[in-house]
VEXDREN-2710 file (C-alpha; in Angstrom, 1 decimal):
% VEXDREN-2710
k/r/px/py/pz
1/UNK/-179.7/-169.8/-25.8
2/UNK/-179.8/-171.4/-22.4
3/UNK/-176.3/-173.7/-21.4
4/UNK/-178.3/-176.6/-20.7
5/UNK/-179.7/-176.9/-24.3
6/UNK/-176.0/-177.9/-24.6
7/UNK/-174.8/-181.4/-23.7
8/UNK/-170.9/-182.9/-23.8
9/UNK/-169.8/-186.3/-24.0
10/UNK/-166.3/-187.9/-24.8
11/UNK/-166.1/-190.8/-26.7
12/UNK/-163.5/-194.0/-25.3
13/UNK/-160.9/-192.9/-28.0
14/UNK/-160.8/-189.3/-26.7
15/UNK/-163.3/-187.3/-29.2
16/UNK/-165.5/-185.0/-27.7
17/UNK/-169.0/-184.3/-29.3
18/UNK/-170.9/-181.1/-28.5
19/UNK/-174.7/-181.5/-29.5
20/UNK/-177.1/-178.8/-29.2
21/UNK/-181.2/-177.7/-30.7
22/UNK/-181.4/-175.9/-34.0
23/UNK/-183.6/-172.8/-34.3
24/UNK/-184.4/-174.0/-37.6
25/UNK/-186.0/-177.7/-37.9
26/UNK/-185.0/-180.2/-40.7
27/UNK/-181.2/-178.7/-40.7
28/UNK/-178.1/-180.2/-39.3
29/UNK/-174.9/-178.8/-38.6
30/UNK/-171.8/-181.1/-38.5
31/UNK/-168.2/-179.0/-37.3
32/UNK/-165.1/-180.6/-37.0
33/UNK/-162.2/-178.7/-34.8
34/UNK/-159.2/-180.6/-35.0
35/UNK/-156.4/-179.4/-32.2
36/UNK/-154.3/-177.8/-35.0
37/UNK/-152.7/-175.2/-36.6
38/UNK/-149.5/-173.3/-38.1
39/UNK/-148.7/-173.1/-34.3
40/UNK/-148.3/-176.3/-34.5
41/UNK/-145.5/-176.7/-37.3
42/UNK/-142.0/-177.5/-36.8
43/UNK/-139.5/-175.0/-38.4
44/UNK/-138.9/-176.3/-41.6
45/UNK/-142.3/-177.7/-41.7
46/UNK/-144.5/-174.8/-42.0
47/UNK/-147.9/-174.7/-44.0
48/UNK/-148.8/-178.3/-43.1
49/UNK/-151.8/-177.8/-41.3
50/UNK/-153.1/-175.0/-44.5
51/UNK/-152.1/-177.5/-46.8
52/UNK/-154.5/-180.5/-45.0
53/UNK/-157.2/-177.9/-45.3
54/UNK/-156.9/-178.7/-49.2
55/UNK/-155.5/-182.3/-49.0
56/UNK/-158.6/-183.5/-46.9
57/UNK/-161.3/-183.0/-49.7
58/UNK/-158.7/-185.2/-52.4
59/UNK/-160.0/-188.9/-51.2
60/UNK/-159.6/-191.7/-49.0
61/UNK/-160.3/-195.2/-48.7
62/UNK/-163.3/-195.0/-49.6
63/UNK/-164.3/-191.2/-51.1
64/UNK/-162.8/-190.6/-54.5
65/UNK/-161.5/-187.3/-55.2
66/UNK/-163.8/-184.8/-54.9
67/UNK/-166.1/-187.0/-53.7
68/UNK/-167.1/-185.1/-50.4
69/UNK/-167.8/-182.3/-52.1
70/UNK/-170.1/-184.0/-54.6
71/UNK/-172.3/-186.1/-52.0
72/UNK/-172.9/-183.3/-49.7
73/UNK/-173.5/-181.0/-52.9
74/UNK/-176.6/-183.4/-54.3
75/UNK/-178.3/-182.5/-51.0
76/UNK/-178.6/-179.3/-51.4
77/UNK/-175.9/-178.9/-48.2
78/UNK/-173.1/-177.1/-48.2
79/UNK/-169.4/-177.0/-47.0
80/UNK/-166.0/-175.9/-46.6
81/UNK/-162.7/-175.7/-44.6
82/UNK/-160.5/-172.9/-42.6
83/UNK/-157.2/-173.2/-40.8
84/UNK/-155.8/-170.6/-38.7
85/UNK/-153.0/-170.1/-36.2
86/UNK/-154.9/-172.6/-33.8
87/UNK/-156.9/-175.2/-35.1
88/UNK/-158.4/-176.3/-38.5
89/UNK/-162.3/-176.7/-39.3
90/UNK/-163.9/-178.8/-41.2
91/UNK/-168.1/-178.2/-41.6
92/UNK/-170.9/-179.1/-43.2
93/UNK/-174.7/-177.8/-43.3
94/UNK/-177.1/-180.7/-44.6
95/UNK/-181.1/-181.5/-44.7
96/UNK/-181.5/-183.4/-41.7
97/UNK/-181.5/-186.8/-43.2
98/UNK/-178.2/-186.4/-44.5
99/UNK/-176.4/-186.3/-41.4
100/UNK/-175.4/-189.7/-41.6
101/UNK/-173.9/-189.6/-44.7
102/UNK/-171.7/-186.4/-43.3
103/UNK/-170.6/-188.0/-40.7
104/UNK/-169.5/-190.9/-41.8
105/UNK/-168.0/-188.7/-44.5
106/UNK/-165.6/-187.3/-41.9
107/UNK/-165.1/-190.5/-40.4
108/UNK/-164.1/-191.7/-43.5
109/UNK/-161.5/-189.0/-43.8
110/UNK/-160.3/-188.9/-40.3
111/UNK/-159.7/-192.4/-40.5
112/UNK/-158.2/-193.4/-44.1
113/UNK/-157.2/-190.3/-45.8
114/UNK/-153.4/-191.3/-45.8
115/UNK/-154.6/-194.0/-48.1
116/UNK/-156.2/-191.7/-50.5
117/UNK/-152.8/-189.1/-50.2
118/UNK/-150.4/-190.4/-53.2
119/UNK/-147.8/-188.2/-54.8
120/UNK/-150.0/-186.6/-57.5
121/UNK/-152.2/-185.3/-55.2
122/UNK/-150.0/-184.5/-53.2
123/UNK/-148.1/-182.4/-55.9
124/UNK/-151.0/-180.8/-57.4
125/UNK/-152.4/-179.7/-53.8
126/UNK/-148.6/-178.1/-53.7
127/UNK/-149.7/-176.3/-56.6
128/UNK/-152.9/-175.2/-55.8
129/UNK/-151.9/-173.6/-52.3
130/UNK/-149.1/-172.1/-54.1
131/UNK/-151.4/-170.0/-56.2
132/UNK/-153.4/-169.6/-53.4
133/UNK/-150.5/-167.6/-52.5
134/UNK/-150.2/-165.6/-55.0
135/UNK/-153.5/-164.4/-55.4
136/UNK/-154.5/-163.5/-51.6
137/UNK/-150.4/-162.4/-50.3
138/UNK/-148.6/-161.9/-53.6
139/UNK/-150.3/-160.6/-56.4
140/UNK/-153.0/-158.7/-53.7
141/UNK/-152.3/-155.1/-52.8
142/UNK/-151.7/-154.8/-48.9
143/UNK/-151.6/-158.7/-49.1
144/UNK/-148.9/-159.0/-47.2
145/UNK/-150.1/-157.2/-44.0
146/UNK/-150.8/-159.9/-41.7
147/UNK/-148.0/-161.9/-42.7
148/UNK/-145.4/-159.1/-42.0
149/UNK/-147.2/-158.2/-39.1
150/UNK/-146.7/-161.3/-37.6
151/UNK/-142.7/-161.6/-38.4
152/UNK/-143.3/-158.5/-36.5
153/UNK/-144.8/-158.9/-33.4
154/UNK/-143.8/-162.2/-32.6
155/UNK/-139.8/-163.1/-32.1
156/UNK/-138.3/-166.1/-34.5
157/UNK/-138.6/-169.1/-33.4
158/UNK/-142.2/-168.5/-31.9
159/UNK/-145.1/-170.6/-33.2
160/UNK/-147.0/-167.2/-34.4
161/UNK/-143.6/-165.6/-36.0
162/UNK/-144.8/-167.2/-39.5
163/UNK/-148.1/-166.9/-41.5
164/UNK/-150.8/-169.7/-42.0
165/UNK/-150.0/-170.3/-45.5
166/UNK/-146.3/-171.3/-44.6
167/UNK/-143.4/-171.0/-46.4
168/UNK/-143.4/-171.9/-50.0
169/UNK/-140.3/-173.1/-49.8
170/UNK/-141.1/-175.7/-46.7
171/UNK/-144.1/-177.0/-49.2
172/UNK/-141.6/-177.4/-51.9
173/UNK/-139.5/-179.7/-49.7
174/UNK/-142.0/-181.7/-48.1
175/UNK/-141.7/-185.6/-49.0
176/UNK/-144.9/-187.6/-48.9
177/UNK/-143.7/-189.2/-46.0
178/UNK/-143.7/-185.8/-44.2
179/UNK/-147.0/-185.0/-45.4
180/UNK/-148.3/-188.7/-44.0
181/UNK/-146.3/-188.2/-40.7
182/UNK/-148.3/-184.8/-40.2
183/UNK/-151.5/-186.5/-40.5
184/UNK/-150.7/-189.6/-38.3
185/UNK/-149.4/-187.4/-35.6
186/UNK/-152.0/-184.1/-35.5
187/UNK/-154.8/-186.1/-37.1
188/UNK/-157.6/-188.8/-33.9
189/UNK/-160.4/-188.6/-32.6
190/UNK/-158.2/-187.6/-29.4
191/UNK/-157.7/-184.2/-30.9
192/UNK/-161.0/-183.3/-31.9
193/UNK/-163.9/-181.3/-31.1
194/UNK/-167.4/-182.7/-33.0
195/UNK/-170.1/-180.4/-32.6
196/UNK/-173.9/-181.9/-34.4
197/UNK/-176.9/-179.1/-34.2
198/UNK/-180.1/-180.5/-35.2
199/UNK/-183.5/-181.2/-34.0
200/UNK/-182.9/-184.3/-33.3
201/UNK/-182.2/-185.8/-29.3
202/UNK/-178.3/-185.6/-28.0
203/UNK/-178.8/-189.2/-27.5
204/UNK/-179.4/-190.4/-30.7
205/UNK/-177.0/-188.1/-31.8
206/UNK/-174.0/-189.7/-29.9
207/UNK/-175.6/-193.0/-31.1
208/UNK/-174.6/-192.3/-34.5
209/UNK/-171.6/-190.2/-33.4
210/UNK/-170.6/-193.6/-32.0
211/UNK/-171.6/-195.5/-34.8
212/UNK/-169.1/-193.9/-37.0
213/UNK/-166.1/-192.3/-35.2
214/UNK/-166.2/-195.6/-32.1
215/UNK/-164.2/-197.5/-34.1
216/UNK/-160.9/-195.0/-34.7
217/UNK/-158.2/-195.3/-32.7
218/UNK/-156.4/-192.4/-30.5
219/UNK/-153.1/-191.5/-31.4
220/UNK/-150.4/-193.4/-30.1
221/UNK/-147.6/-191.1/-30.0
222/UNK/-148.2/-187.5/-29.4
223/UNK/-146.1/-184.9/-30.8
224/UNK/-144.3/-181.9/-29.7
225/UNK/-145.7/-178.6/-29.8
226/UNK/-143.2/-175.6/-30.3
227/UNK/-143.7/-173.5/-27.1
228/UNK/-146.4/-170.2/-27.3
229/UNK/-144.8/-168.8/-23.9
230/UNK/-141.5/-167.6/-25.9
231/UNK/-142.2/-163.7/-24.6
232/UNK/-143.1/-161.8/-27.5
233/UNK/-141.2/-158.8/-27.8
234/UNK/-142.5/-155.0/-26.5
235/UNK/-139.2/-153.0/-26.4
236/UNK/-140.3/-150.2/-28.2
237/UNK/-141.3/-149.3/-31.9
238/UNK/-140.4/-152.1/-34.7
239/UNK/-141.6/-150.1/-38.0
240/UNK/-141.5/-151.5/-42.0
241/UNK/-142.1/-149.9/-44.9
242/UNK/-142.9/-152.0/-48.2
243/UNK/-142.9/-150.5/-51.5
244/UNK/-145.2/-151.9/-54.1
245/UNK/-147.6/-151.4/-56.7
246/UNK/-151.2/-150.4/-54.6
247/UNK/-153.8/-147.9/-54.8
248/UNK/-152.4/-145.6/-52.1
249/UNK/-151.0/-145.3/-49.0
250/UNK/-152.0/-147.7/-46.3
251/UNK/-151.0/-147.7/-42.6
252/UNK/-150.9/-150.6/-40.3
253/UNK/-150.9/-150.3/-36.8
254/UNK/-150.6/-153.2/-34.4
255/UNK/-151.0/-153.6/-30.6
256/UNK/-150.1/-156.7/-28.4
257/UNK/-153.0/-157.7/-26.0
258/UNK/-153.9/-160.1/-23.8
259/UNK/-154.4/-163.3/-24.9
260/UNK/-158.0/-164.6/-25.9
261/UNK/-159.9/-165.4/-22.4
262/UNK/-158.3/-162.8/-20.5
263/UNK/-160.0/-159.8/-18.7
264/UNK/-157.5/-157.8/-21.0
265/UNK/-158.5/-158.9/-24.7
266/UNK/-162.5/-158.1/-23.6
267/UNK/-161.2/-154.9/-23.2
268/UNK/-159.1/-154.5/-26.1
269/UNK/-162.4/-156.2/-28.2
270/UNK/-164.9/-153.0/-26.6
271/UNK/-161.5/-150.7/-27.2
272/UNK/-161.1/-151.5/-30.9
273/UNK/-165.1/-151.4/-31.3
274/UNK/-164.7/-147.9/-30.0
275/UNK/-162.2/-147.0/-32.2
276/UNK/-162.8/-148.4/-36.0
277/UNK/-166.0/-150.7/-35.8
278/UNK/-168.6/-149.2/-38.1
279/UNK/-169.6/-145.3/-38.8
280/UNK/-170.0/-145.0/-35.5
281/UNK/-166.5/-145.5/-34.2
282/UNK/-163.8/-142.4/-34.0
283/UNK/-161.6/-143.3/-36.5
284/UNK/-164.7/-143.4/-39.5
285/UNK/-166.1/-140.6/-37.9
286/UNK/-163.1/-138.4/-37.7
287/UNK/-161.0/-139.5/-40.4
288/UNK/-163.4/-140.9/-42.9
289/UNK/-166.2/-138.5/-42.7
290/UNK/-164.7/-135.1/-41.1
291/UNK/-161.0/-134.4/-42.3
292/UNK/-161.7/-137.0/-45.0
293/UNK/-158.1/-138.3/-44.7
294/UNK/-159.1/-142.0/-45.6
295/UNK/-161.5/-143.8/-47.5
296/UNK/-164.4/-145.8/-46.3
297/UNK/-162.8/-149.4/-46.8
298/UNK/-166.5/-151.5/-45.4
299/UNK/-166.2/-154.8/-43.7
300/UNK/-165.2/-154.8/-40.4
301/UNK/-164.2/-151.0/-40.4
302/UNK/-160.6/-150.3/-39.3
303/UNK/-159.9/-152.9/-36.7
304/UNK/-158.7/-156.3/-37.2
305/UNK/-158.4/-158.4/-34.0
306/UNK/-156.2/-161.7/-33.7
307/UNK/-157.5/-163.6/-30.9
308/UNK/-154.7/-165.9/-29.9
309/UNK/-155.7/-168.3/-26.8
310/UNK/-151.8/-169.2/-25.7
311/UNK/-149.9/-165.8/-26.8
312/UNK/-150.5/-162.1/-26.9
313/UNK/-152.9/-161.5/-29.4
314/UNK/-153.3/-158.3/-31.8
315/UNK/-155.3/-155.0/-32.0
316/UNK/-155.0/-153.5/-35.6
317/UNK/-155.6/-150.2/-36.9
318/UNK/-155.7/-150.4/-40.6
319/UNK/-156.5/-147.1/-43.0
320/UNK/-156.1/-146.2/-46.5
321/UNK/-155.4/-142.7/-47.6
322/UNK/-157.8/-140.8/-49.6
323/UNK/-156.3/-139.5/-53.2
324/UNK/-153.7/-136.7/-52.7
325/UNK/-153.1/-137.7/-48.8
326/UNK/-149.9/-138.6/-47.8
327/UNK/-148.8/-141.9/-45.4
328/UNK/-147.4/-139.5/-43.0
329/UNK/-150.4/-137.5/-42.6
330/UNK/-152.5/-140.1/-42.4
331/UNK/-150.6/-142.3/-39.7
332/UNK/-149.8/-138.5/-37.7
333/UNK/-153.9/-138.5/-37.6
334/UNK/-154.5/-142.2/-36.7
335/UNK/-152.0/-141.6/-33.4
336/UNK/-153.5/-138.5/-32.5
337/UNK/-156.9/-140.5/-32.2
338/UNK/-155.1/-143.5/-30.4
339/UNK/-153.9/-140.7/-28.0
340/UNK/-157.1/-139.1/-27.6
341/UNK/-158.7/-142.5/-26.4
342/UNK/-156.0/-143.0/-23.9
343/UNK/-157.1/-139.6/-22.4
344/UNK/-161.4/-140.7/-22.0
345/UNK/-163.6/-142.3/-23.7
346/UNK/-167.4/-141.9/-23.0
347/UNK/-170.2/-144.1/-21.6
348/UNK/-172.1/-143.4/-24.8
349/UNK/-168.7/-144.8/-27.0
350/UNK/-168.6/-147.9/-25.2
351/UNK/-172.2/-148.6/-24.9
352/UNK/-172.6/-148.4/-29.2
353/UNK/-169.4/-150.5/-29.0
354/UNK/-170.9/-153.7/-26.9
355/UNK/-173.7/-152.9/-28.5
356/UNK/-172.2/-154.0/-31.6
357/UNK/-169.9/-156.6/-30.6
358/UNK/-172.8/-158.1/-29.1
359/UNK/-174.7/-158.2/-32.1
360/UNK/-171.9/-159.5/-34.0
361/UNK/-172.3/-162.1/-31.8
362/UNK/-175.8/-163.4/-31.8
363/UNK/-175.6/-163.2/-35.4
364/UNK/-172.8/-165.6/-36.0
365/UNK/-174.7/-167.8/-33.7
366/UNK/-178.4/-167.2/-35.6
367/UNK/-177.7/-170.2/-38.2
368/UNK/-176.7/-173.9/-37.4
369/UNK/-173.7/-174.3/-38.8
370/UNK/-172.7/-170.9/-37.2
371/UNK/-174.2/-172.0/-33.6
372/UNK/-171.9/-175.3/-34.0
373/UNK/-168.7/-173.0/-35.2
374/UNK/-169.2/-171.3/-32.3
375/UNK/-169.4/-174.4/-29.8
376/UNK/-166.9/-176.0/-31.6
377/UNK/-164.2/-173.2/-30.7
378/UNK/-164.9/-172.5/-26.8
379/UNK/-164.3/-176.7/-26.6
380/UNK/-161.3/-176.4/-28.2
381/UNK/-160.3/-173.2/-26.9
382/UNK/-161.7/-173.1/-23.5
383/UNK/-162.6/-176.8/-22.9
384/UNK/-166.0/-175.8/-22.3
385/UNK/-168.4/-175.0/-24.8
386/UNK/-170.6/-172.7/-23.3
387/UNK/-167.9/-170.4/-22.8
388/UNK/-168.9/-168.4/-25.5
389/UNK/-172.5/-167.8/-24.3
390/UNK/-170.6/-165.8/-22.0
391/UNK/-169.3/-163.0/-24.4
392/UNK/-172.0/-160.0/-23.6
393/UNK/-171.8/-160.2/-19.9
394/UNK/-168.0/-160.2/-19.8
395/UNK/-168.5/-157.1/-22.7
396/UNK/-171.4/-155.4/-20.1
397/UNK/-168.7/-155.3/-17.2
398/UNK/-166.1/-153.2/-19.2
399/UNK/-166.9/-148.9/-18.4
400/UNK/-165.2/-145.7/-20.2
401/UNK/-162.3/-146.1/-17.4
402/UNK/-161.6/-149.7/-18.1
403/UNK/-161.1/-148.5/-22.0
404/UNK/-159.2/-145.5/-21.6
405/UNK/-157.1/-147.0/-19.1
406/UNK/-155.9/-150.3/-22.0
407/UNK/-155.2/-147.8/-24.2
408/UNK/-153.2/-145.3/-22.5
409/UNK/-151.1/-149.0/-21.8
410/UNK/-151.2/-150.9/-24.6
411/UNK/-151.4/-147.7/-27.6
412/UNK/-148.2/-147.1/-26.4
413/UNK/-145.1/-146.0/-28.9
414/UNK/-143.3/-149.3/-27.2
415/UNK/-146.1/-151.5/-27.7
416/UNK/-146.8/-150.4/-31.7
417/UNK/-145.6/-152.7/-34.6
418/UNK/-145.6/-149.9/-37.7
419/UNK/-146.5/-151.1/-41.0
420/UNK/-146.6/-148.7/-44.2
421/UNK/-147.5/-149.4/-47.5
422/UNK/-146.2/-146.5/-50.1
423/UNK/-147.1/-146.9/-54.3
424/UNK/-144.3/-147.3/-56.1
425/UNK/-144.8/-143.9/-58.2
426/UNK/-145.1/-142.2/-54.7
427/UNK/-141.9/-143.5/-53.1
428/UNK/-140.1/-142.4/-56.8
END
């Protein structure tokens, strides 16, 4: 995709609209970045921004509830919502002629949802995210990885020290007026990213665009944001062990790395490609298929990466033992792979990994509504949208020496966060 296919434009009250061509005619793709996330939550205040995620689809002025989801359903479109550490995303992928209707459908929201937010639904959303919780952290073996990880890596009182989903507790204590205050302080045009891929021209796209969002007002008070700098800690080993009913033994590893943008996190993305990204990588092939140590969990192999834009982010090295294979064993054999990285990797290793990091990437950006994710983010993230077209050359520029070199720095026993899972009948 060629950067000038892709056109900017700020509206007067501060929203920025991406527009760019769909390879598919007759489809649009509407995405909505607002500037937040749990960074964003006070202490005391946590899960806010996860909770909106829910609370935004209950009504406003002049949706009922449920309503969004109905009209975009009867044209055969479909949507949803995400939140994470940094922003929350709102999208929708309609027949052409229904882009209207979506946006003003987000308009709507943006602009009136506090007088569709009353008690009930404000108690019943409490609810739902609290089973939410239960299913995907509590009731889910391993579930709480990436929350413990977290609490881990990153020192109390630092925007990333708690989990997206927040504190249940927090949610509990949250008065409507909270609730209201979050939406009238994180919630304009001002802190928004709108990104429209269609067929149609950018210029009647931002005539619409205008049409609909011209009208809201910026925020008039801005709030503060608890500070990302706080220096996450790398003083040596921090290990936990949890005890709980789960299949078998799983072993966590994390890493701090640069932060998202840097010359370092490209590295540690071709790095953890090399390692656990497909059957290719060493860990599959080595643990998986040779010594037959771990089981073949699919996905995204045995790397999880959290790309954090104003933080350290995190390499992960996740594995769970095969039958009769002890935690011990398993995590001795993961380092002894982490160590064999630091001493060389080959050309052929890194080329399979850009090679598949950059076809991640074209893939996420083969379908509108991924091609507008995508431009959506490096806006947000980056302040330029095109940013992201930049991924495979900044991945072509990394070599064996480059590789070897971040992980002989930052596999290092003062850089890991440890993080077992043992069964209950095992630890007996």
């Amino acid at each position: 995709m060629s950067t000038s296919t892709v056109d900017q434009f700020t509206l007067a009250n501060g929203l920025r609209l991406v527009t760019a061509p769909a390879a598919t005619g007759q489809v649009a793709a509407v995405n909505l970045w607002y500037g937040v996330g749990s960074r964003h939550e006070r202490a005391g205040r946590t899960g806010f921004a996860h909770l909106f995620e829910h609370l935004m689809f209950q009504g406003s002025a002049n949706v009922p509830k449920g309503g969004h989801f109905e009209a975009i359903e009867r044209l055969g479109g479909d949507l949803n919502a995400t939140t994470s550490t940094d922003r929350t995303n709102y999208y929708e992928t309609v027949p052409e002629h229904g882009l209207d209707l979506a946006l003003w459908l987000e308009a709507d929201r943006l602009g009136t949802l506090r007088e569709g937010v009353t008690q009930d639904v404000l108690d019943n959303q409490r609810d739902v995210v609290k089973n939410e919780r239960r299913e995907r952290y509590d009731n889910q073996p391993y579930g709480t990885a990436v929350e413990r990880l977290f609490a881990n890596a990153y020192p109390a009182g630092h925007p990333y020290h708690h989990s997206v989903i927040g504190s249940m507790a927090d949610l509990d204590a949250a008065t409507l007026d909270d609730v209201l205050d979050f939406h009238r302080q994180h919630y304009g045009p001002d802190n928004a990213v709108l990104t429209v891929v269609s067929s149609l021209e950018p210029e009647d796209v931002r005539d619409r665009v205008e049409r609909f969002f011209g009208g809201l007002a910026a925020r008039t008070e801005l709030p503060e944001i608890p500070d990302p700098s706080i220096a996450p800690r790398r003083d040596g080993e921090v290990r936990e062990t949890v005890v709980e009913p789960c299949p078998a033994p799983g072993v966590f590893l994390a890493y701090r790395v640069g932060e998202l943008g840097s010359r370092e996190y490209d590295v540690s993305d071709v790095l953890g490609a090399v390692l656990g990204r497909g059957q290719g990588s060493r860990l599959y092939r080595r643990l998986v298929v040779e010594r037959g140590l771990a089981v073949d969990t699919g996905g995204y192999g045995n790397i999880m990466n959290f790309s954090f834009r104003h933080t350290s982010s995190l390499l992960v090295v996740n594995m769970l033992a095969r039958d009769g294979v002890s935690g011990d064993t398993l995590e001795k054999a993961i380092l002894d792979e982490l160590a064999a990285a630091a001493d060389g990797v080959t050309e052929e290793e890194v080329e399979r990994a850009r090679a598949v990091l950059e076809r991640d990437h074209l893939q996420s950006l083969a379908s509108p509504g991924g091609l507008a994710d995508a431009l959506s983010s490096s806006a947000q993230m980056f302040d330029d949208p095109r940013a992201m077209l930049d991924w495979p050359e900044r991945w072509a520029s990394i070599g064996p020496e480059d590789v070897a070199a971040l992980a002989a720095d930052a596999l290092a026993p003062s850089n890991r966060l440890a993080l077992r899972f043992e069964p209950e009948e095992v630890a007996a």
